[in-house]
Every structure is written in C-alpha cells, then in structure tokens.
Predicted model as a PDB file, atoms N, CA, C, CB and O in Angstrom, pLDDT in the B-factor column:
MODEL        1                                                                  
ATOM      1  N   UNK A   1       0.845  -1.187   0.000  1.00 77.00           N  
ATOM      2  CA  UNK A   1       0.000   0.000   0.000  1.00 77.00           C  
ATOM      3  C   UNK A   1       0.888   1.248   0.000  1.00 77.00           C  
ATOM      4  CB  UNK A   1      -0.960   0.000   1.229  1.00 77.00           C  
ATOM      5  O   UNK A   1       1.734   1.337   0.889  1.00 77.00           O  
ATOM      6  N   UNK A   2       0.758   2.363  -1.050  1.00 84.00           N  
ATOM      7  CA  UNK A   2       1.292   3.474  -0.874  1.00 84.00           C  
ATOM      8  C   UNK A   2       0.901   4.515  -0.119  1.00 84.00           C  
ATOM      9  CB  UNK A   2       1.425   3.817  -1.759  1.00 84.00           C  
ATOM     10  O   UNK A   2      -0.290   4.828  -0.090  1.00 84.00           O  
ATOM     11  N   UNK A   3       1.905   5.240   0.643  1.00 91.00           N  
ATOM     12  CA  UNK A   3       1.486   6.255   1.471  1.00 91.00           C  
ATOM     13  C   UNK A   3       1.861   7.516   0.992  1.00 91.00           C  
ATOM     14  CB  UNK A   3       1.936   6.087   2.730  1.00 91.00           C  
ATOM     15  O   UNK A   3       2.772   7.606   0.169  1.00 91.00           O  
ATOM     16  N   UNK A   4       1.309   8.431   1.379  1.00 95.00           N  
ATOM     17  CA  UNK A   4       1.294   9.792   0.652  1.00 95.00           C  
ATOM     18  C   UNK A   4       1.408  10.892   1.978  1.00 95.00           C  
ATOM     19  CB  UNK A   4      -0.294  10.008  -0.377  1.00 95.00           C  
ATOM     20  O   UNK A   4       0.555  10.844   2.864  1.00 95.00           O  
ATOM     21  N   UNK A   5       2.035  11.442   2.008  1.00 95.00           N  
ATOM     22  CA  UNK A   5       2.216  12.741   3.318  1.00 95.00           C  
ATOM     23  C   UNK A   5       2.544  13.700   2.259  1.00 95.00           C  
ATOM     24  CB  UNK A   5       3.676  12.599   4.782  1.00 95.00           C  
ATOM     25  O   UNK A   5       3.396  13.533   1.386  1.00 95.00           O  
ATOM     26  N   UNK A   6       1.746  14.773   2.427  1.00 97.00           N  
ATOM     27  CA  UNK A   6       2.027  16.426   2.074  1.00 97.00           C  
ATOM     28  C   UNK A   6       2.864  17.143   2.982  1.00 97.00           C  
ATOM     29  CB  UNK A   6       0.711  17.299   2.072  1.00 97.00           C  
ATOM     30  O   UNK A   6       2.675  16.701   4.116  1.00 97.00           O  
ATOM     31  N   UNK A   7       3.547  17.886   2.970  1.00 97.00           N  
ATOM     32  CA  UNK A   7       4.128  18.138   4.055  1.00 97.00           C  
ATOM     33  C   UNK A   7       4.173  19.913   3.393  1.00 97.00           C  
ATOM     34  CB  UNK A   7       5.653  17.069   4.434  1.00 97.00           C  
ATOM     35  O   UNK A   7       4.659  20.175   2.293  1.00 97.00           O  
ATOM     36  N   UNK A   8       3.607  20.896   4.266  1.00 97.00           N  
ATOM     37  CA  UNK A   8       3.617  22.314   4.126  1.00 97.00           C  
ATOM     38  C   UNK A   8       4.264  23.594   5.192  1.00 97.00           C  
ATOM     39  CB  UNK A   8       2.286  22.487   3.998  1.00 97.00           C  
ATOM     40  O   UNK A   8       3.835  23.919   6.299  1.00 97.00           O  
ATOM     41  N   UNK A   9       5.080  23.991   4.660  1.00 97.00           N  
ATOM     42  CA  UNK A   9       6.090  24.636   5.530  1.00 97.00           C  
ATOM     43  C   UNK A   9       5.021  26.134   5.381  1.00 97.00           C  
ATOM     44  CB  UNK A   9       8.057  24.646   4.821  1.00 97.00           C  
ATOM     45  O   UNK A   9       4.448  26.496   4.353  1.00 97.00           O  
ATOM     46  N   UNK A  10       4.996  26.639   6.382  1.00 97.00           N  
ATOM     47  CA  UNK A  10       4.299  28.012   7.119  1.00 97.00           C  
ATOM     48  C   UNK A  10       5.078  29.080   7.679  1.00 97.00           C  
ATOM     49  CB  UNK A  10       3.493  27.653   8.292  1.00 97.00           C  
ATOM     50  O   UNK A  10       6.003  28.966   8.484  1.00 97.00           O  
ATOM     51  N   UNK A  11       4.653  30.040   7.217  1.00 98.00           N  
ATOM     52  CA  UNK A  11       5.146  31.517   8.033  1.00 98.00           C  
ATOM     53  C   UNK A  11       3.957  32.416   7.907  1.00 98.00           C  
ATOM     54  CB  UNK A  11       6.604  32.399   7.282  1.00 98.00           C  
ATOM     55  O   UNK A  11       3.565  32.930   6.860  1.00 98.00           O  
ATOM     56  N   UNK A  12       3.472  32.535   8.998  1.00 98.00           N  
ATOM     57  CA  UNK A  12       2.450  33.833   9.127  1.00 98.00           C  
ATOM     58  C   UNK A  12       1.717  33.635   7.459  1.00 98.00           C  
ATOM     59  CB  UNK A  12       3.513  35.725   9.429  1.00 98.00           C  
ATOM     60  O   UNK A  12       1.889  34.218   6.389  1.00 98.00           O  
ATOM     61  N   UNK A  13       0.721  32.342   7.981  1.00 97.00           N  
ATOM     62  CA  UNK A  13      -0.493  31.767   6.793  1.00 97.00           C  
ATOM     63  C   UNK A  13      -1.679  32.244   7.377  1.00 97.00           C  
ATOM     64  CB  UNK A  13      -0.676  29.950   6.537  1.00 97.00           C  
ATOM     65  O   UNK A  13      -2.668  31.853   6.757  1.00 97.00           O  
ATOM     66  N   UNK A  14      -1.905  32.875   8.249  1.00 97.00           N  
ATOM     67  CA  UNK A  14      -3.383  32.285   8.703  1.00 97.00           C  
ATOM     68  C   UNK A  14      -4.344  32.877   7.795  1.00 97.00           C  
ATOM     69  CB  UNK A  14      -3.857  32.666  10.290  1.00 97.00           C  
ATOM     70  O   UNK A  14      -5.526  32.730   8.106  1.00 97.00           O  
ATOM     71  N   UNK A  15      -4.043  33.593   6.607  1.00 98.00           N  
ATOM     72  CA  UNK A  15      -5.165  33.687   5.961  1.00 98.00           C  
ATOM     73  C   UNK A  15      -5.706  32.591   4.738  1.00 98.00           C  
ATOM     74  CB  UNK A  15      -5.030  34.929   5.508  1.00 98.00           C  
ATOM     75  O   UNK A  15      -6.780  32.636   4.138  1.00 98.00           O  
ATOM     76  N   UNK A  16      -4.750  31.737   4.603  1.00 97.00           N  
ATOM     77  CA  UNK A  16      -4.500  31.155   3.546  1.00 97.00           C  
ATOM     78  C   UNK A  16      -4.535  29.431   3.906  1.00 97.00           C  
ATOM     79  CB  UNK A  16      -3.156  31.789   3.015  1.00 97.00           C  
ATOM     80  O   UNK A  16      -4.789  28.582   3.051  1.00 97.00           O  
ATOM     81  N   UNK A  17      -4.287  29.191   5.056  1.00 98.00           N  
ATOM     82  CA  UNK A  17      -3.740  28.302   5.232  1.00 98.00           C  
ATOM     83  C   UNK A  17      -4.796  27.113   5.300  1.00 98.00           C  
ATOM     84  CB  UNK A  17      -2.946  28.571   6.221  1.00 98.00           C  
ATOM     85  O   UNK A  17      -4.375  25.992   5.014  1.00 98.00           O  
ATOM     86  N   UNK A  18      -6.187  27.270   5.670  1.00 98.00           N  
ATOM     87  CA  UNK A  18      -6.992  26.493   5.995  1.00 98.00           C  
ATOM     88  C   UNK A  18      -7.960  25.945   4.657  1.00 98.00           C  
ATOM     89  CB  UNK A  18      -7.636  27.159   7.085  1.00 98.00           C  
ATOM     90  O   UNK A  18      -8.802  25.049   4.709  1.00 98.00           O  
ATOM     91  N   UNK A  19      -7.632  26.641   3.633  1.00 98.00           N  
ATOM     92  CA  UNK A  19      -7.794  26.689   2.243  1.00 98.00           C  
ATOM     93  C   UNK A  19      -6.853  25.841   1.864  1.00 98.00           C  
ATOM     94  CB  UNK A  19      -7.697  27.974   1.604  1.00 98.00           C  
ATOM     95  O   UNK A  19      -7.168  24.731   1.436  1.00 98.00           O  
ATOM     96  N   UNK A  20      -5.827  26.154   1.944  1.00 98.00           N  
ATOM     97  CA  UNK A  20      -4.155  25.221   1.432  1.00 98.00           C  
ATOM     98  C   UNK A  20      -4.907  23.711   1.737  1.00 98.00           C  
ATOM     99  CB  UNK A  20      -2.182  25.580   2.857  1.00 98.00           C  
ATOM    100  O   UNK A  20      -5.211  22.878   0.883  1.00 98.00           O  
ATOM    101  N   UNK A  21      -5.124  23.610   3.305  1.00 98.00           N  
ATOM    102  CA  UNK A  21      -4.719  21.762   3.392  1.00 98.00           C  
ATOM    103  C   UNK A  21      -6.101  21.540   3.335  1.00 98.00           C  
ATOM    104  CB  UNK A  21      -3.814  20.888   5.012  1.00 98.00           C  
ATOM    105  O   UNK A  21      -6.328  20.394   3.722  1.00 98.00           O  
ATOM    106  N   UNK A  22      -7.525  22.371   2.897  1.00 98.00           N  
ATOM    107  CA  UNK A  22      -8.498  21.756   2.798  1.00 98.00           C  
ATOM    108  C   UNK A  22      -8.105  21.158   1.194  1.00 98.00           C  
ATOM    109  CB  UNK A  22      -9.804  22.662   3.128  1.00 98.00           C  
ATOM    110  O   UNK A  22      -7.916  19.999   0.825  1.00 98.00           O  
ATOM    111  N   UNK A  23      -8.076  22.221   0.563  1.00 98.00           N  
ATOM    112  CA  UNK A  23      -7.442  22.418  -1.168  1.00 98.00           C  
ATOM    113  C   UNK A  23      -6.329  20.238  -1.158  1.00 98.00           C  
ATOM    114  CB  UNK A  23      -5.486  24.836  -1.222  1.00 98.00           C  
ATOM    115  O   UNK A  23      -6.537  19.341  -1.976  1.00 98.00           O  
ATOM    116  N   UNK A  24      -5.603  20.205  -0.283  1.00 97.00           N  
ATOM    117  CA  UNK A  24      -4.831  19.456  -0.533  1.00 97.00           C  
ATOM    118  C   UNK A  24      -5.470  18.221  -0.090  1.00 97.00           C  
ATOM    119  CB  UNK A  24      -3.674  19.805  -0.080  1.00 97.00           C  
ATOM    120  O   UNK A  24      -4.984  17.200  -0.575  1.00 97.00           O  
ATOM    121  N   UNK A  25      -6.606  18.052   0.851  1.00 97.00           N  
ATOM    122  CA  UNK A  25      -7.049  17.028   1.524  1.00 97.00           C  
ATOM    123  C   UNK A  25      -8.056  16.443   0.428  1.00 97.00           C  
ATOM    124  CB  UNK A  25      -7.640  17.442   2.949  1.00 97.00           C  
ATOM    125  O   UNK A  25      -8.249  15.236   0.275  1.00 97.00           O  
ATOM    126  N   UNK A  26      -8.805  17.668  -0.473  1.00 97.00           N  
ATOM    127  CA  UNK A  26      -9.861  17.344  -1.093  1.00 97.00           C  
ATOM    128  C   UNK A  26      -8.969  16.863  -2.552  1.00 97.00           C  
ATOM    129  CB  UNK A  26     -11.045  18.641  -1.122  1.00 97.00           C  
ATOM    130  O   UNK A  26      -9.789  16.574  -3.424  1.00 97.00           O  
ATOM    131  N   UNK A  27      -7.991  16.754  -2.886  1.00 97.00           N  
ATOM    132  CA  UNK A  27      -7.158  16.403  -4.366  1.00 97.00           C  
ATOM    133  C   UNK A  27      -6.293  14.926  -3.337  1.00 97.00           C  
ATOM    134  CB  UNK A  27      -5.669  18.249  -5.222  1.00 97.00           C  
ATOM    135  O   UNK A  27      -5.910  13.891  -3.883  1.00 97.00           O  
ATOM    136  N   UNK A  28      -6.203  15.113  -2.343  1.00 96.00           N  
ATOM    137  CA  UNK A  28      -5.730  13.839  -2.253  1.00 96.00           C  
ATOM    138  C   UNK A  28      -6.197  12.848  -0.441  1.00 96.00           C  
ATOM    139  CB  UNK A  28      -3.917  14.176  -2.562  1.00 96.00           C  
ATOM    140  O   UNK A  28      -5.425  12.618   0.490  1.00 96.00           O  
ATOM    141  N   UNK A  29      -7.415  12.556  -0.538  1.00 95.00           N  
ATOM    142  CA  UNK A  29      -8.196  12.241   0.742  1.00 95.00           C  
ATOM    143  C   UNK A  29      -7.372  11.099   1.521  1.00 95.00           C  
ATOM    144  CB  UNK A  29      -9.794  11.710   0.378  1.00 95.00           C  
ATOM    145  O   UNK A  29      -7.599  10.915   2.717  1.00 95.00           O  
ATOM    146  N   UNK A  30      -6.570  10.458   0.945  1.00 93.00           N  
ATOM    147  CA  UNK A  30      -6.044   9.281   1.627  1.00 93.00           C  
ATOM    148  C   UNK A  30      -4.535  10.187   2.609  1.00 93.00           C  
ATOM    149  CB  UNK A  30      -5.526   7.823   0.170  1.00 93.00           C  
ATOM    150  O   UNK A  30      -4.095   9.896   3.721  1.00 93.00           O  
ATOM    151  N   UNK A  31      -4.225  10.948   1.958  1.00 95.00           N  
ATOM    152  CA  UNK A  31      -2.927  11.574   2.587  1.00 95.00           C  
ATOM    153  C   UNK A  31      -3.001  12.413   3.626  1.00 95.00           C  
ATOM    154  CB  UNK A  31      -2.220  12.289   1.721  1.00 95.00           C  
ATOM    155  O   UNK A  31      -3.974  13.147   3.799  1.00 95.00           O  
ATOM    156  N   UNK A  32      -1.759  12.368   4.576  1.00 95.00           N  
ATOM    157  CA  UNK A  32      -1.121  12.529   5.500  1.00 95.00           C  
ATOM    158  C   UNK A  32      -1.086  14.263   5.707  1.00 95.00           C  
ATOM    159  CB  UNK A  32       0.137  11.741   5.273  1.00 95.00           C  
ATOM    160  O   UNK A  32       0.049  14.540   5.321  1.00 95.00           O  
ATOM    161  N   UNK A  33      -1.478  15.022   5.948  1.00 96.00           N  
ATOM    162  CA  UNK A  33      -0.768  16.279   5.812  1.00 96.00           C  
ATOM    163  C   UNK A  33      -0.443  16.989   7.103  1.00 96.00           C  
ATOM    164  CB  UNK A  33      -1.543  17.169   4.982  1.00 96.00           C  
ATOM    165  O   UNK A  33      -1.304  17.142   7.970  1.00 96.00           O  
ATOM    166  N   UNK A  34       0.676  17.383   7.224  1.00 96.00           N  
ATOM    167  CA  UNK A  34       1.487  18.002   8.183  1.00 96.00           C  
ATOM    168  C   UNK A  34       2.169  19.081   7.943  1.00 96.00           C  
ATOM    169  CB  UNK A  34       2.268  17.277   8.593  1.00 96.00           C  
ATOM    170  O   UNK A  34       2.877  19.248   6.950  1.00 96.00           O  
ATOM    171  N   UNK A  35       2.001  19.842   8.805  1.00 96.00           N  
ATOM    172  CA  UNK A  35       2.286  21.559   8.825  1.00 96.00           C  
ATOM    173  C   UNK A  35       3.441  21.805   9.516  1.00 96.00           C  
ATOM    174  CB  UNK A  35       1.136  22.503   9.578  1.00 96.00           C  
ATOM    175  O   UNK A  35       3.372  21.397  10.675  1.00 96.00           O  
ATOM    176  N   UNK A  36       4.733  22.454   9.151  1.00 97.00           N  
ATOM    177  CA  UNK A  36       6.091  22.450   9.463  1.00 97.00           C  
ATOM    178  C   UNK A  36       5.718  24.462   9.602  1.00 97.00           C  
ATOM    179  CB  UNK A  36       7.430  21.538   7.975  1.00 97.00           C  
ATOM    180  O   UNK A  36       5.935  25.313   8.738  1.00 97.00           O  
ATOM    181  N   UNK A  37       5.099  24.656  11.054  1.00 96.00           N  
ATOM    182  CA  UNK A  37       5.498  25.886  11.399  1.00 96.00           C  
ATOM    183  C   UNK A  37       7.052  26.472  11.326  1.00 96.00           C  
ATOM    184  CB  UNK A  37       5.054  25.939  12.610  1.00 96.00           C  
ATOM    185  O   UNK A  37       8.058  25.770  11.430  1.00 96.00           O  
ATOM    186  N   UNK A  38       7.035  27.541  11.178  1.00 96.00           N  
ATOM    187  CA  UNK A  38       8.410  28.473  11.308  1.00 96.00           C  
ATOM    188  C   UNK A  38       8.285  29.568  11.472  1.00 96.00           C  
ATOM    189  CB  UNK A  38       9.254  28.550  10.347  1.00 96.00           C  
ATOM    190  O   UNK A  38       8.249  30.515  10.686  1.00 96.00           O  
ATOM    191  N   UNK A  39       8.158  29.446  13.243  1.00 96.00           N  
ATOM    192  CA  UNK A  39       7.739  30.032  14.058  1.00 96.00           C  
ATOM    193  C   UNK A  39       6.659  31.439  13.665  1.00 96.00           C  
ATOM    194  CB  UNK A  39       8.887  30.213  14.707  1.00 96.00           C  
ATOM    195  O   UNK A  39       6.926  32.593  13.999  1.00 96.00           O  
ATOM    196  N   UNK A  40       5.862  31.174  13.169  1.00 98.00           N  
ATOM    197  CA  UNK A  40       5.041  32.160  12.753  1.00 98.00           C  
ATOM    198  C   UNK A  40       4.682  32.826  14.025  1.00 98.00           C  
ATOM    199  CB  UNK A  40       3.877  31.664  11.940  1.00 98.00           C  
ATOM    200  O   UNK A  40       5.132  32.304  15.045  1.00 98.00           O  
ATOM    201  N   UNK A  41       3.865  34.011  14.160  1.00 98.00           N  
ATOM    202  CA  UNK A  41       3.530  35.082  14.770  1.00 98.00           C  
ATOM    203  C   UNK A  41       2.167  35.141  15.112  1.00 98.00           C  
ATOM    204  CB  UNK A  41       3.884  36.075  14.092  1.00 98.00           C  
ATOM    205  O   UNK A  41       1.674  35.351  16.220  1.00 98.00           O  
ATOM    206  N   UNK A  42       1.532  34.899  13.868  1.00 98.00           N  
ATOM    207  CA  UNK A  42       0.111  34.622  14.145  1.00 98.00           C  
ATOM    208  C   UNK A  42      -0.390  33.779  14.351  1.00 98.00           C  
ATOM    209  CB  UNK A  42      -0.527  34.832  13.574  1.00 98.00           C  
ATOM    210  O   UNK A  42       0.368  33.075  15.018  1.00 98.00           O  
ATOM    211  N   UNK A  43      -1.672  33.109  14.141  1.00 98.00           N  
ATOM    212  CA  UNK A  43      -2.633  31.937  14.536  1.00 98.00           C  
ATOM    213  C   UNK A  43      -2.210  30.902  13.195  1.00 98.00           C  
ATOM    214  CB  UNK A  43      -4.560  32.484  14.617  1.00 98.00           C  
ATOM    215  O   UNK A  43      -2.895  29.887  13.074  1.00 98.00           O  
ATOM    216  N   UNK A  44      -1.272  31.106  12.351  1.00 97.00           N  
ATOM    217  CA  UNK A  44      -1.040  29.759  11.490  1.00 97.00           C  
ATOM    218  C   UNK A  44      -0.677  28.519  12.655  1.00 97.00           C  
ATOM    219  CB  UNK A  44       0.431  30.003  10.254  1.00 97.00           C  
ATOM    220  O   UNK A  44      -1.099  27.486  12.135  1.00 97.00           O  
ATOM    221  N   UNK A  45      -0.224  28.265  13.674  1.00 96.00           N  
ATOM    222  CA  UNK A  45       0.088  27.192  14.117  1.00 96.00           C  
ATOM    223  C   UNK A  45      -1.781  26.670  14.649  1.00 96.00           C  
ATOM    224  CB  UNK A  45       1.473  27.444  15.344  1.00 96.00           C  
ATOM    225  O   UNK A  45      -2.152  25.662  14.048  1.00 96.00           O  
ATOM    226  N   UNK A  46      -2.574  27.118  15.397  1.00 97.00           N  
ATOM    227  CA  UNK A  46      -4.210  26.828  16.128  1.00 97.00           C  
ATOM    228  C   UNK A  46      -4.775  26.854  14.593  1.00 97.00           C  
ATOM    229  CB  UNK A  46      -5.083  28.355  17.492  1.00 97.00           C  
ATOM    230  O   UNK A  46      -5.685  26.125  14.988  1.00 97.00           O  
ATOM    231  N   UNK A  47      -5.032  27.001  13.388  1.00 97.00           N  
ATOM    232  CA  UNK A  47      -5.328  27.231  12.302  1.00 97.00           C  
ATOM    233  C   UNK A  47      -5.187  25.935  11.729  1.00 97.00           C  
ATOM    234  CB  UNK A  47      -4.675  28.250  11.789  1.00 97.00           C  
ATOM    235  O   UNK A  47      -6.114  25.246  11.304  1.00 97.00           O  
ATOM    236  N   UNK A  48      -4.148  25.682  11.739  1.00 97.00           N  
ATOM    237  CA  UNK A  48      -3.378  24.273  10.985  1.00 97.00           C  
ATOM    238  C   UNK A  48      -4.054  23.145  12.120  1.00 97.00           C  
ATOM    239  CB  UNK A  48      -1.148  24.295  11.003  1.00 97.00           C  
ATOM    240  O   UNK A  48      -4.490  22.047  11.778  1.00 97.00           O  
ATOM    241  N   UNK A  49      -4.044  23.564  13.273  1.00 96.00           N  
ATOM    242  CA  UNK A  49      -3.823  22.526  14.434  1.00 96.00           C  
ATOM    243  C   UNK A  49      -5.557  22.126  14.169  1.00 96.00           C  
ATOM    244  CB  UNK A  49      -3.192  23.292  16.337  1.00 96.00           C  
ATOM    245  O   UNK A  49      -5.714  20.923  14.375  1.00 96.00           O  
ATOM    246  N   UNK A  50      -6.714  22.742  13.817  1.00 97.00           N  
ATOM    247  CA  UNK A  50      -7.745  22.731  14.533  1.00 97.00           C  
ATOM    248  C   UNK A  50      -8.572  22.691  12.913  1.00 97.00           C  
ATOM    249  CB  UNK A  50      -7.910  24.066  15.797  1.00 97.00           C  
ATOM    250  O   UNK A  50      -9.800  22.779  12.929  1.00 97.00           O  
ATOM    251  N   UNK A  51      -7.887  22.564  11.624  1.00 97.00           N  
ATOM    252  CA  UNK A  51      -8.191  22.137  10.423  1.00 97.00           C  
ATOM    253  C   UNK A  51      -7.869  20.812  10.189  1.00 97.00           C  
ATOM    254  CB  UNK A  51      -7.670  22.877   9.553  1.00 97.00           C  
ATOM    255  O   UNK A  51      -8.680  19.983   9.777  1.00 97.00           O  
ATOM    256  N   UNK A  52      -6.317  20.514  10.524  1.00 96.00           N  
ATOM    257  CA  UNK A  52      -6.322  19.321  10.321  1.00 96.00           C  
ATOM    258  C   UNK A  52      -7.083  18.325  10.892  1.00 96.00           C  
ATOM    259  CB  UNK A  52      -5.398  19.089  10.422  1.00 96.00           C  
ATOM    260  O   UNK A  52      -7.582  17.399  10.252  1.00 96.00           O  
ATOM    261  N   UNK A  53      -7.244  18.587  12.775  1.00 95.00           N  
ATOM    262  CA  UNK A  53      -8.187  17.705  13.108  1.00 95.00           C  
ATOM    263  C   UNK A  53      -9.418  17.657  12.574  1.00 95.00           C  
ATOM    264  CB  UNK A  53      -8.340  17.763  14.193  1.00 95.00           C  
ATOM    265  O   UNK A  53      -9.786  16.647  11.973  1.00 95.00           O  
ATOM    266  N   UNK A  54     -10.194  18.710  12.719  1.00 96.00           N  
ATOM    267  CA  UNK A  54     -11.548  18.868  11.503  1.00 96.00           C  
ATOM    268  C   UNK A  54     -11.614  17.967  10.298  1.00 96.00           C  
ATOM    269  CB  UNK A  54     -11.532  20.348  10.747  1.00 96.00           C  
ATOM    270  O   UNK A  54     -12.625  17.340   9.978  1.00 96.00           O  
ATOM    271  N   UNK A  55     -10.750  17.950   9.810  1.00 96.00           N  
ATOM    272  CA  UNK A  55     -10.454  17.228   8.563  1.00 96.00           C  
ATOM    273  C   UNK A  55     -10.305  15.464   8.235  1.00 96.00           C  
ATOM    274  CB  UNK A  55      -9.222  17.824   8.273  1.00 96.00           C  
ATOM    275  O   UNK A  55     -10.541  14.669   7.325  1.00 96.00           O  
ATOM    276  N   UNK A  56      -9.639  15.483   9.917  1.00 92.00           N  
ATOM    277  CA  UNK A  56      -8.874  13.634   9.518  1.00 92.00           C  
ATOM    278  C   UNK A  56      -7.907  13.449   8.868  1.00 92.00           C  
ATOM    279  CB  UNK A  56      -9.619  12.619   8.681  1.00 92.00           C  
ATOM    280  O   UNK A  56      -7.771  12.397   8.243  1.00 92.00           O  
ATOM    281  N   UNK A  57      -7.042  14.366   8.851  1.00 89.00           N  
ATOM    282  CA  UNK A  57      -6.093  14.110   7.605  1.00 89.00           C  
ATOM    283  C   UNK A  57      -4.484  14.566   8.374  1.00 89.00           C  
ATOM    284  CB  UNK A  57      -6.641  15.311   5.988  1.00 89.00           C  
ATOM    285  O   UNK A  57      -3.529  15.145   7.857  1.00 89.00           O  
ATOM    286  N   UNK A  58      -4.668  14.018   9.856  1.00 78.00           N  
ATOM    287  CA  UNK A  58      -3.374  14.251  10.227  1.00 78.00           C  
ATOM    288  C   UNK A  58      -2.377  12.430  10.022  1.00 78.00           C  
ATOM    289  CB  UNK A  58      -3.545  14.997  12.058  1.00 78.00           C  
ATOM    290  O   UNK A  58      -2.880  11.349   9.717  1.00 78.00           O  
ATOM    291  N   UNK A  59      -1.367  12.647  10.234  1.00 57.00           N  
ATOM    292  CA  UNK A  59      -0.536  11.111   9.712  1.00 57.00           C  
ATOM    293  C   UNK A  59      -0.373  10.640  11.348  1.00 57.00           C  
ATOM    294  CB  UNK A  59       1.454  11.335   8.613  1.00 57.00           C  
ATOM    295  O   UNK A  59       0.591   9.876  11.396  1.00 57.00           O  
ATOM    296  N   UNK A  60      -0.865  10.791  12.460  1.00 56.00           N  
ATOM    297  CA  UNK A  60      -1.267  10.276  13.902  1.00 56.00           C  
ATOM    298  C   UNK A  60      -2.117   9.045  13.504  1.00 56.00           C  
ATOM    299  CB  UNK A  60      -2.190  11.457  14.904  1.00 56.00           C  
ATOM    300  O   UNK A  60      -2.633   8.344  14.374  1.00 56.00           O  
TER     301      UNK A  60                                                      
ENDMDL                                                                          
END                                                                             
C-alpha cells in the first residue's frame, strides 16, 4: 500500500492556510498532511492545528 504525506512549511499563513490543506485534503483524501510551522507570529500554528483535526487528515 502506498502512502502519501504532504508536508507544508508556514510563516504567518493564517489567511490562507486552511484553504491550502483543505485544497490538498480534497485532491488527495487518503494523505497525511502536516504543517512544518516556522515560528510564525500569528494563529497559522491553532489554524493548521484545529483544520487538520476537523479534517482527519493528520498522519497520527
């Protein structure tokens, strides 16, 4: 079985970001996606954190 992880590096996304891994969850539903903060400022890290769970689409 093949596995698939997206993996998306972040800096101060939060406008964008919940679009990004919905955008990526809905083109690829079986995959993994994980958010590689860098150290952003704003709410991209609770954004990412609280989409992905929403979603099901963390690799946990």
């Amino acid at each position: 079985m093949t596995r698939i992880a997206v993996v998306l590096p972040a800096y101060n996304e939060e406008e964008t970001l919940a679009a990004t891994i919905a955008g990526f969850h809905s083109a690829l539903p079986s995959a993994s996606i994980w958010v590689v903060n860098n150290r952003s400022t704003d709410r991209t890290e609770a954004i990412a954190a609280e989409t992905i769970r929403k979603l099901k689409c963390s690799g946990e």
